[in-house]
C-alpha positions as CSV (number, residue, x, y, z in Angstrom):
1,X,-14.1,-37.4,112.9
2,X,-11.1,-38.2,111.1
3,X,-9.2,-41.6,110.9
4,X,-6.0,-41.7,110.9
5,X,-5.8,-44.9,108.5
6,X,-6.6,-44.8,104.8
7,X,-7.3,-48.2,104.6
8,X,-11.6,-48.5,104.9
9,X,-13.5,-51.0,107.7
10,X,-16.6,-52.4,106.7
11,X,-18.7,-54.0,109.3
12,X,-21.7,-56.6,108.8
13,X,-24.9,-55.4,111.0
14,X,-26.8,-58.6,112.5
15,X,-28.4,-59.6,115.5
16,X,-25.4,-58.5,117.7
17,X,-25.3,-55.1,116.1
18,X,-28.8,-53.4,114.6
19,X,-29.5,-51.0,117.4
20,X,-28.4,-47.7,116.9
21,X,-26.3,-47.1,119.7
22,X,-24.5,-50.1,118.6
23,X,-24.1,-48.8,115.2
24,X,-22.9,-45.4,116.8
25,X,-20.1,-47.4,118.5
26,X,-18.8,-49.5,115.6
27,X,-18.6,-45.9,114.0
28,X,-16.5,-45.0,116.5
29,X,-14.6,-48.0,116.8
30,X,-13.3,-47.7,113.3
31,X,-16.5,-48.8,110.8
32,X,-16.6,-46.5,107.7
33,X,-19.2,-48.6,105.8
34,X,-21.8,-50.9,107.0
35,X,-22.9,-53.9,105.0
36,X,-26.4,-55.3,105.1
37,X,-26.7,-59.1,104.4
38,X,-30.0,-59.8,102.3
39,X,-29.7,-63.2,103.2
40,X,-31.0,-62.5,106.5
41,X,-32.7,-59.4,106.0
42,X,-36.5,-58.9,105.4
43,X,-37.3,-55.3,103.8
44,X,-38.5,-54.3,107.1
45,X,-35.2,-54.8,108.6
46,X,-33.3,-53.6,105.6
47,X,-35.0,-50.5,106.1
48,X,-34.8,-49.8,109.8
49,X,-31.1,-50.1,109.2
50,X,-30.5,-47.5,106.7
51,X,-32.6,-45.6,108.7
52,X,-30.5,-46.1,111.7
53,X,-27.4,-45.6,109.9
54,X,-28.0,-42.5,108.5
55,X,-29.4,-41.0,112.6
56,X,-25.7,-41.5,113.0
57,X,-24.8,-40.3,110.4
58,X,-26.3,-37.2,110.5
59,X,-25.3,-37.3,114.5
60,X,-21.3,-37.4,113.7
61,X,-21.2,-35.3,110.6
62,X,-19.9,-37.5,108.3
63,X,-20.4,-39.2,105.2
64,X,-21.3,-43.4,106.2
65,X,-21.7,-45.5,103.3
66,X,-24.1,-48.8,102.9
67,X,-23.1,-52.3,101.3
68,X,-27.0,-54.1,100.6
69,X,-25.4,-58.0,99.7
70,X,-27.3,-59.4,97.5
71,X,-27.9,-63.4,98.2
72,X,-27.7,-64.8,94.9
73,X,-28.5,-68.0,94.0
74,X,-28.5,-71.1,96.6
75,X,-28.1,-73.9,95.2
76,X,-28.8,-77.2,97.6
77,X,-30.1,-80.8,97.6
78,X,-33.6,-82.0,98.7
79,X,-34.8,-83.5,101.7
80,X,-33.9,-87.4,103.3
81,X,-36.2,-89.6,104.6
82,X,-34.3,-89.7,107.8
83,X,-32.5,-86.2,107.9
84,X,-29.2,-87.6,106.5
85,X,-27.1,-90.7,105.4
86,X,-23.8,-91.7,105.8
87,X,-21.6,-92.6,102.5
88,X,-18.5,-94.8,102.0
89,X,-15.3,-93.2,99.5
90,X,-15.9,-95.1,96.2
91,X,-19.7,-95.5,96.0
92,X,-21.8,-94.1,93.7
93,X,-24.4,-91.7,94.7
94,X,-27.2,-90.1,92.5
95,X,-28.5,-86.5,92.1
96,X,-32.3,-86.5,90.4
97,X,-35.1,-84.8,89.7
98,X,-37.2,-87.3,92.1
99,X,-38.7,-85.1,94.4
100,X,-39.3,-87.9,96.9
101,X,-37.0,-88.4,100.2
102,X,-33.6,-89.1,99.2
103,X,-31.7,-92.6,100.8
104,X,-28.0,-93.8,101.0
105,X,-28.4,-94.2,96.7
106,X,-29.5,-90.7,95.7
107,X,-31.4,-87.6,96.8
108,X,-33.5,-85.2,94.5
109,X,-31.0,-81.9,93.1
110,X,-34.2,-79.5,92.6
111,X,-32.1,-77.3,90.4
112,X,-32.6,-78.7,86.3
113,X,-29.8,-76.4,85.3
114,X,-27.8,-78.2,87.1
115,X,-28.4,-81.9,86.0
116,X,-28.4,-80.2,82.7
117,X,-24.7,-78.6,83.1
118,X,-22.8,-81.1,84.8
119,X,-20.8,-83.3,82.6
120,X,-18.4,-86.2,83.1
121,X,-15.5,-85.4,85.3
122,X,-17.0,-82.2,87.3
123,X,-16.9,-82.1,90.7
124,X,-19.7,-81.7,92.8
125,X,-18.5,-80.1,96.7
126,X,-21.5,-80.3,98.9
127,X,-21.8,-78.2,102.7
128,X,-18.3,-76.3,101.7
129,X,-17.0,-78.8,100.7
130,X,-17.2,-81.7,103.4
131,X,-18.3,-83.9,101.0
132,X,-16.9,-84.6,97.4
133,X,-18.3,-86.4,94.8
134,X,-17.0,-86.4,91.1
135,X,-19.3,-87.0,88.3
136,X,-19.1,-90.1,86.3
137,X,-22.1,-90.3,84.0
138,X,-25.0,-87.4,83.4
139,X,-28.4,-88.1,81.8
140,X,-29.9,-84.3,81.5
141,X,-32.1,-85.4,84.5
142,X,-29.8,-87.3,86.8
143,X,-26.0,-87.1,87.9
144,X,-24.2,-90.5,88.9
145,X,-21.3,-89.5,90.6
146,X,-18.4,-91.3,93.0
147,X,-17.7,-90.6,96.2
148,X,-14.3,-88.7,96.6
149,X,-14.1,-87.5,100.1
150,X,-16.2,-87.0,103.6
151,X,-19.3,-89.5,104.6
152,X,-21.9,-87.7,105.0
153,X,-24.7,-85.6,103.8
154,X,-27.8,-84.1,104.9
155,X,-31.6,-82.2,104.4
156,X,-30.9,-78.9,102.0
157,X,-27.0,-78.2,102.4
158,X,-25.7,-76.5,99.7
159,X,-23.7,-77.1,96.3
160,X,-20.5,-75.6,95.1
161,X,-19.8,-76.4,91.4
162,X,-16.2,-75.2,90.3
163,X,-15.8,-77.1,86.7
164,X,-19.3,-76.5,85.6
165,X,-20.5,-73.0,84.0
166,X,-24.2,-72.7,84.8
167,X,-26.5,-71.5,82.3
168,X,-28.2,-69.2,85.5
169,X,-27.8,-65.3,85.9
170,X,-25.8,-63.7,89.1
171,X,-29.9,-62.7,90.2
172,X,-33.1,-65.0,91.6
173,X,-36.6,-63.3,92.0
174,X,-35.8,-62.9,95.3
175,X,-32.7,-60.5,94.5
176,X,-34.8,-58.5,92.3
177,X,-37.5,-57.7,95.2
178,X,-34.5,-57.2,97.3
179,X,-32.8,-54.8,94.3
180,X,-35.6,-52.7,94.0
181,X,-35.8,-52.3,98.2
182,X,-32.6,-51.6,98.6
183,X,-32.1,-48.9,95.7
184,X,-36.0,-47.5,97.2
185,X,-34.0,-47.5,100.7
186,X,-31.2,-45.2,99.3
187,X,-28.3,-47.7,99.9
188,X,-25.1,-47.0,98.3
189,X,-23.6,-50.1,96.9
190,X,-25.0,-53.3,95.9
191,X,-22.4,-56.5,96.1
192,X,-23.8,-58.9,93.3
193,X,-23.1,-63.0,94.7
194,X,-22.6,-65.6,92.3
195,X,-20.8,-63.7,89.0
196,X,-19.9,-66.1,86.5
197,X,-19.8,-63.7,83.9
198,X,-19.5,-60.2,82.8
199,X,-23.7,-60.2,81.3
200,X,-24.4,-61.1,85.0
201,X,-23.6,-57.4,85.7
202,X,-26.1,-55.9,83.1
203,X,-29.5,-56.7,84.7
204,X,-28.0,-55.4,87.7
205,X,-27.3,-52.2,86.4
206,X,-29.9,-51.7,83.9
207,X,-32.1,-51.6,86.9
208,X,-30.0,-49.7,89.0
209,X,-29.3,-46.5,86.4
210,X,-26.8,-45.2,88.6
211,X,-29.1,-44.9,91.6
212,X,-25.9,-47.5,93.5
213,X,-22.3,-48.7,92.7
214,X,-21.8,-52.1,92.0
215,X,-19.7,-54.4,93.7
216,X,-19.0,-57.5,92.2
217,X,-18.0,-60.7,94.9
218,X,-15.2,-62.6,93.3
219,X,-16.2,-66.3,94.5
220,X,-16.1,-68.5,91.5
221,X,-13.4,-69.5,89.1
222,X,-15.5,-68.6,85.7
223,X,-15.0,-65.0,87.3
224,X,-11.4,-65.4,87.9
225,X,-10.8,-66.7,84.5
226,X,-13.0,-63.4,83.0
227,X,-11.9,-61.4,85.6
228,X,-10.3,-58.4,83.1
229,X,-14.0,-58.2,81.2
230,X,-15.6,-58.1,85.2
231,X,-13.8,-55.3,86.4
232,X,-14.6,-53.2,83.4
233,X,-18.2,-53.9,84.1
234,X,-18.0,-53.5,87.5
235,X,-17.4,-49.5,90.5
236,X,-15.6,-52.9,92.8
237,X,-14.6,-56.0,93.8
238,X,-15.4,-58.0,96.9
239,X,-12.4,-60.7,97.2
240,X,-15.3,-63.5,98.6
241,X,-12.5,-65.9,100.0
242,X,-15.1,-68.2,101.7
243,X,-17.2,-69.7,98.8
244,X,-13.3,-68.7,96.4
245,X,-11.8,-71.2,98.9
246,X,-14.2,-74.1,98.1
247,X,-15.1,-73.7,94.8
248,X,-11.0,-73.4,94.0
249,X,-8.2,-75.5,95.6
250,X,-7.7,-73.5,99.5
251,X,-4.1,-73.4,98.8
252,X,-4.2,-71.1,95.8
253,X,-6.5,-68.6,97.9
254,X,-3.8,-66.2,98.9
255,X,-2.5,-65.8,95.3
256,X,-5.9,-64.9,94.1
257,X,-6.4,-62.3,97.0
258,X,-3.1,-60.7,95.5
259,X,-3.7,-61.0,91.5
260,X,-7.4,-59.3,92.5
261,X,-6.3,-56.6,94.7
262,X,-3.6,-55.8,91.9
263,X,-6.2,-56.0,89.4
264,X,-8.6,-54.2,90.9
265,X,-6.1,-51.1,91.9
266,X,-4.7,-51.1,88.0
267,X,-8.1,-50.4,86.9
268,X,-8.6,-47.7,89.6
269,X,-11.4,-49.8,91.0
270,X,-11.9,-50.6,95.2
271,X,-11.2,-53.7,96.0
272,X,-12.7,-55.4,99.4
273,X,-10.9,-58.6,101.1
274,X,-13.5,-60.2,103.1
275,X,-13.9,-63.5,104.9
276,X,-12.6,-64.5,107.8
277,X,-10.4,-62.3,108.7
278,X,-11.0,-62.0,112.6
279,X,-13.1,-65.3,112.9
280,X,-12.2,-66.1,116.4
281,X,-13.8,-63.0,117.5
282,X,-17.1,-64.1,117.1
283,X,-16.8,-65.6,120.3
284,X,-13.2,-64.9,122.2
285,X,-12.0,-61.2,122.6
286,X,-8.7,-61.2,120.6
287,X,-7.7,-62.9,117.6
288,X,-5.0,-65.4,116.8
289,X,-1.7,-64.6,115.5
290,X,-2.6,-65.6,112.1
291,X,-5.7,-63.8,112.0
292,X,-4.1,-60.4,113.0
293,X,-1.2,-60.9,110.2
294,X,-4.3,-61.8,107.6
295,X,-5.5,-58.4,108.1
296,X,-2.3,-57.3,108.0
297,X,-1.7,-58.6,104.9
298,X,-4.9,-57.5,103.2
299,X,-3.4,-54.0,104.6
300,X,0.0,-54.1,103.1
301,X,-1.4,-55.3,99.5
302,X,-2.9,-51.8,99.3
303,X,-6.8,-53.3,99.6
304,X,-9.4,-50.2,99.8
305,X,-11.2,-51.8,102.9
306,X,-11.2,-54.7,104.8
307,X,-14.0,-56.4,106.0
308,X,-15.7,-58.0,109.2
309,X,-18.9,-60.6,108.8
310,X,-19.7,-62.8,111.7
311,X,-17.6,-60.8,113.8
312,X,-19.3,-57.8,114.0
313,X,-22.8,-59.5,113.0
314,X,-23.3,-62.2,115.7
315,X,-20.4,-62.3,117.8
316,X,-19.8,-61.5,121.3
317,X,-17.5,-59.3,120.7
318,X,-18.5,-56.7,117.3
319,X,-16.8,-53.3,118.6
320,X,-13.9,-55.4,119.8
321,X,-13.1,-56.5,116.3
322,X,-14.0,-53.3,114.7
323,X,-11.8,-52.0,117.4
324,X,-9.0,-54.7,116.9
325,X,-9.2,-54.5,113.0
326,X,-8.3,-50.9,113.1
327,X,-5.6,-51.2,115.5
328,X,-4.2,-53.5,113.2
329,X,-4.4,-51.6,110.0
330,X,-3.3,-48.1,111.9
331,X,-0.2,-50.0,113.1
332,X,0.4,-51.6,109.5
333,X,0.5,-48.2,108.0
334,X,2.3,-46.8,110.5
335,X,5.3,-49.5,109.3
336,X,8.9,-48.2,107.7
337,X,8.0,-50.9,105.1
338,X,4.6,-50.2,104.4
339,X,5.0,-47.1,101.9
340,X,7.6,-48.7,99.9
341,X,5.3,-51.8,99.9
342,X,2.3,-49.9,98.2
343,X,4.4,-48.0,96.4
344,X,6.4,-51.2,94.3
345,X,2.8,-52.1,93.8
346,X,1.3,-48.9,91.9
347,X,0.7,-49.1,88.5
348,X,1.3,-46.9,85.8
349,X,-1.1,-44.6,84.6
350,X,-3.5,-44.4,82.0
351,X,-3.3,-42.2,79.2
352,X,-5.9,-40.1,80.3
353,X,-5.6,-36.0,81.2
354,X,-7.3,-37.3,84.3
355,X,-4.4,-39.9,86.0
356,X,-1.7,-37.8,84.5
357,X,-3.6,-35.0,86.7
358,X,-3.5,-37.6,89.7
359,X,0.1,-38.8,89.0
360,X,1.4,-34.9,89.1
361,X,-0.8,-34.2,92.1
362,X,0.9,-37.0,94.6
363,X,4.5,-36.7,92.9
364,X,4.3,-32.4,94.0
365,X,2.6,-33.5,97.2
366,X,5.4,-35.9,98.4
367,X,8.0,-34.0,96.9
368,X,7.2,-30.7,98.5
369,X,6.0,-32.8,101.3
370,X,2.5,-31.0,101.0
371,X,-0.3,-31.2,103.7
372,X,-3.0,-32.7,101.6
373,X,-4.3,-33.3,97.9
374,X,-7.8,-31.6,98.3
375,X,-9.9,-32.8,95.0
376,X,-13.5,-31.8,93.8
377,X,-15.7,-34.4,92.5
378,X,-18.8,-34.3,91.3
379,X,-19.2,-37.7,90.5
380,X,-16.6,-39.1,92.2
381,X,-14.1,-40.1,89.7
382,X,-11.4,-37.6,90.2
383,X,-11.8,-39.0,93.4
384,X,-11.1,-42.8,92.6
385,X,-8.2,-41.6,90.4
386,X,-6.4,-39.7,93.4
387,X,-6.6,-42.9,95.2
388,X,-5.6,-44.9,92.6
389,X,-1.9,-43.8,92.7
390,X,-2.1,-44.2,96.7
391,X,-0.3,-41.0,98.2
392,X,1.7,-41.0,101.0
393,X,-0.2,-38.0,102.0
394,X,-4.5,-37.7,102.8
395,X,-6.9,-37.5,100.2
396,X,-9.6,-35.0,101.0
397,X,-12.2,-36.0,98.8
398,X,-15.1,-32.3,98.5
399,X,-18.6,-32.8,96.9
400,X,-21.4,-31.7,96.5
401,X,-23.7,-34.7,96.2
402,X,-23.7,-36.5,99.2
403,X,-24.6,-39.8,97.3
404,X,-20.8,-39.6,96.3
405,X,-19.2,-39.0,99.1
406,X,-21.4,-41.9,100.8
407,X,-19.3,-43.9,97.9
408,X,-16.1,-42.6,98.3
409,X,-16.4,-43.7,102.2
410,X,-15.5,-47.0,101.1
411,X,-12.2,-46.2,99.0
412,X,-8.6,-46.2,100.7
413,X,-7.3,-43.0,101.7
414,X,-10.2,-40.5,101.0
415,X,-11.8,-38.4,103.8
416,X,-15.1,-37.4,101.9
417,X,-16.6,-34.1,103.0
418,X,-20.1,-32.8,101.3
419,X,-19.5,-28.9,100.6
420,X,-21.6,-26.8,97.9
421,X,-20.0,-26.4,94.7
422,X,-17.6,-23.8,94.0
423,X,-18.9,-20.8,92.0
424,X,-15.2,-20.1,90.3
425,X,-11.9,-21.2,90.8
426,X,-10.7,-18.5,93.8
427,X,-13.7,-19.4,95.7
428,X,-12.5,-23.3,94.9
429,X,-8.8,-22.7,96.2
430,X,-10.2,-20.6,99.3
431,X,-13.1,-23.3,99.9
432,X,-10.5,-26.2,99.4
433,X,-8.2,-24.0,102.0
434,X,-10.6,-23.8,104.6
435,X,-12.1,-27.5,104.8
436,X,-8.6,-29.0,104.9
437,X,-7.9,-26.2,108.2
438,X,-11.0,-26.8,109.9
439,X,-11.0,-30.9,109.3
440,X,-7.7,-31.1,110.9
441,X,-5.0,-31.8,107.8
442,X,-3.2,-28.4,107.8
443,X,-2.1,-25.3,109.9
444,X,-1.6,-22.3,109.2
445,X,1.9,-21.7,106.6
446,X,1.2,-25.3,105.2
447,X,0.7,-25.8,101.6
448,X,-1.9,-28.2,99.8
449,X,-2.4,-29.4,96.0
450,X,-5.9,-28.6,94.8
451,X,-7.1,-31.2,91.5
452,X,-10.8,-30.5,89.7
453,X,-12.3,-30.4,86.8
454,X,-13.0,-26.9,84.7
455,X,-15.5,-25.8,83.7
456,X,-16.5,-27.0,87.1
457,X,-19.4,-29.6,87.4
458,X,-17.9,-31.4,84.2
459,X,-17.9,-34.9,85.5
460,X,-14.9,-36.7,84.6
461,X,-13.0,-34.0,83.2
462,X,-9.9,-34.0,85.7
463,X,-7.8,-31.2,84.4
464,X,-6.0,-28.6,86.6
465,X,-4.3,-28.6,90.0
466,X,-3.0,-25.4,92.0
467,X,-0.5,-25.3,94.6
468,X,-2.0,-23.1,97.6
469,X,-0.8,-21.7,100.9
470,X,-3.2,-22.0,103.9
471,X,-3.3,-18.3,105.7
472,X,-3.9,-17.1,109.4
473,X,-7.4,-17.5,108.9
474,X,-8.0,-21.2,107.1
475,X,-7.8,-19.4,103.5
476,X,-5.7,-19.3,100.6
477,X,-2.4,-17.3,101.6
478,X,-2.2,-16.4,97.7
């Protein structure tokens, strides 16, 4: 199957969506990767997903790539005596270590980092948000804070804390059972909740060794702030606008989404916008006007894949919104203004034989007005680069490991094939020719742009492209 977007979908599996026919159909609809949330998923589960994913994989023929989401830490309050109180603006309310039923004067905070973090002036948001309370004296043991906004609070919601940098890695023990089940599962990328910092990534990968890509979710000012040292750590970025949106003012949001998407594509890194973006669908069968020109948006920024949560996860509706999403972004790309949108927004190379490779292949393809850029990877950076510089024309992305192009189903543009390697450079051309004419990209007296790396299997080592004729037969005319 081949889409006729670039831009990637990536649907949440739930309770509305974890049979495999149901799988099969989001496929269909548009999904190119499925994301597992391990906040709701038991290793049995986890498991009988990837399972299922990969029968349809192996049914359609095509390289599906898996998200495990990691849950990160949760931070909430205790317990009240009567389920919840109701505050007034202006009082003072107290955060403790008392593990006894909290009142309308204080509940316990079972989290010591925290009432050892907190200082004077931070704000503590508590359930998203709805209630605000700003710190006025700490004690190590104990927060007294004021009551800044909302009433009301209640048994184990959660706590945001955007002035405070806690003293807590991005992983609990549960993440690490869940890290080692997911990597024992074979999934393909591992979305890390809760980065503060860039030493939150090196657990994570010292674990992983490669087995996964790791995706780091944006959701935090400290990460904004270190966001350059983050990305250098990171394979991705996961633009987490739910959690971004209450631990920073809502307003600034849609700037962040842009300086992150930018960010992300400078470094040659995919970049996810997530949260949201088809919420009504969860329970009507279109979305609002606002919601469709969100996607857009997302679309026209140059993201590598948008993504569905609730929507396809628990709604009423998930092949709808898959459905819906990809109408959208097929109609965005299909815009007069769309290529000169992405293309003001491409940044300049690096000085690297590898992007000045890419750069040459998509300035010949679009100024010959070639068929395709076909390029070998290995281990999938050759791959990343040719996306990087976002071609007007498809991306056919050839390995030989299918673990890469599982990855590579996830970045804008590229339609991954798994192939055996090329024994030497003719049979690379003519293997190049053929898969481009029998996936659909070229006919017969069309002309494609091959980019690899010699001596082949060199990882990394981006170095030649060839200009070559597809013949009567699928091969290389020359």
């Amino acid at each position: 199957m081949k889409r006729s977007r670039k831009v990637r979908i990536l649907a949440t599996l739930g309770p509305a969506s974890s049979d495999e026919v149901m799988i099969r159909k989001l496929y269909e609809a548009g999904a190119d990767v499925f994301r597992i949330n391990m906040s709701h998923a038991d290793h049995p589960l986890m498991r009988t997903l990837v399972e299922r994913i990969r029968s349809v994989e192996k049914a359609v023929s095509r390289p599906i790539g898996i998200l495990a989401d990691l849950q990160g830490p949760k931070l909430r309050v205790g317990k009240f005596a009567d389920g919840a109180v109701e505050l007034e603006v202006g009082q003072t309310f107290i955060f403790d270590d008392n593990p006894e039923p909290g009142n309308a004067k204080r509940v316990e905070l079972p989290h010591p980092e925290i009432l050892r973090s907190v200082k004077k002036g931070d704000r503590l948001l508590i359930d998203d948000g709805r209630l605000q309370l700003k710190a006025v004296k700490t004690t190590g043991t104990a927060i007294e804070a004021e009551v800044v906004a909302g009433t009301r609070i209640s048994d184990r919601k959660g706590v945001s804390l955007p002035d405070t940098d806690l003293p807590v890695g991005a992983l609990t023990d549960k993440d690490r059972r869940d890290l080692d089940a997911v990597l024992q599962a074979g999934v393909d990328w591992i979305a890390l909740s809760f980065i503060q910092r860039p030493e939150d990534l090196a657990e994570v990968r010292k674990v992983a060794r490669g087995r996964a890509a790791l995706m780091s979710k944006i959701e935090k000012p400290q990460a904004v702030a270190r966001l350059a040292e983050i990305i250098e750590l990171s394979d991705a970025l996961m633009v987490a606008r739910g959690d971004l949106g209450v631990e920073m003012p809502i307003e600034a949001v849609p700037g962040i989404q842009k300086q992150l998407t930018r960010a992300a594509r400078r470094a040659g890194k995919p970049v996810v916008v997530a949260t949201q973006m088809l919420e009504s669908m969860i329970s009507a069968p279109a979305p609002t006007r606002a919601e469709v020109s969100d996607v857009a948006t997302a679309v026209f920024e140059g993201a590598d894949a948008i993504m569905l949560s609730a929507e396809s996860a628990a709604g009423d509706y998930p092949v709808e919104a898959v459905g819906m999403m990809n109408a959208i972004a097929e109609q965005v790309e299909k815009d007069p203004t769309y290529a000169g949108i992405v293309h003001a927004q491409r940044a300049e190379p690096e000085a690297t034989g590898a992007d000045a490779i890419s750069l040459a292949a998509r300035q010949i393809a679009e100024t010959l007005k070639l068929s395709a850029i076909v390029c070998y990877t290995s281990s999938g950076t050759t791959g990343l680069r040719a996306a990087r510089e976002r071609p007007q024309v498809p991306i056919i992305a050839l390995s030989p490991v299918v673990e890469t192009a599982r990855r590579l189903s996830l970045v804008w543009g590229t339609h991954c094939v798994v192939t055996p390697d090329a024994t030497d450079l003719d049979d690379m051309v003519d293997r190049a020719c053929r898969i481009a004419f029998s996936e659909g990209f070229c006919r017969p007296g069309d002309r494609i742009i091959v980019t690899a790396g010699v001596p082949l299997r060199t990882p990394g080592a981006t170095n030649m492209l060839r200009i070559a004729y597809i013949g009567s037969d699928g091969l290389s005319g020359i």
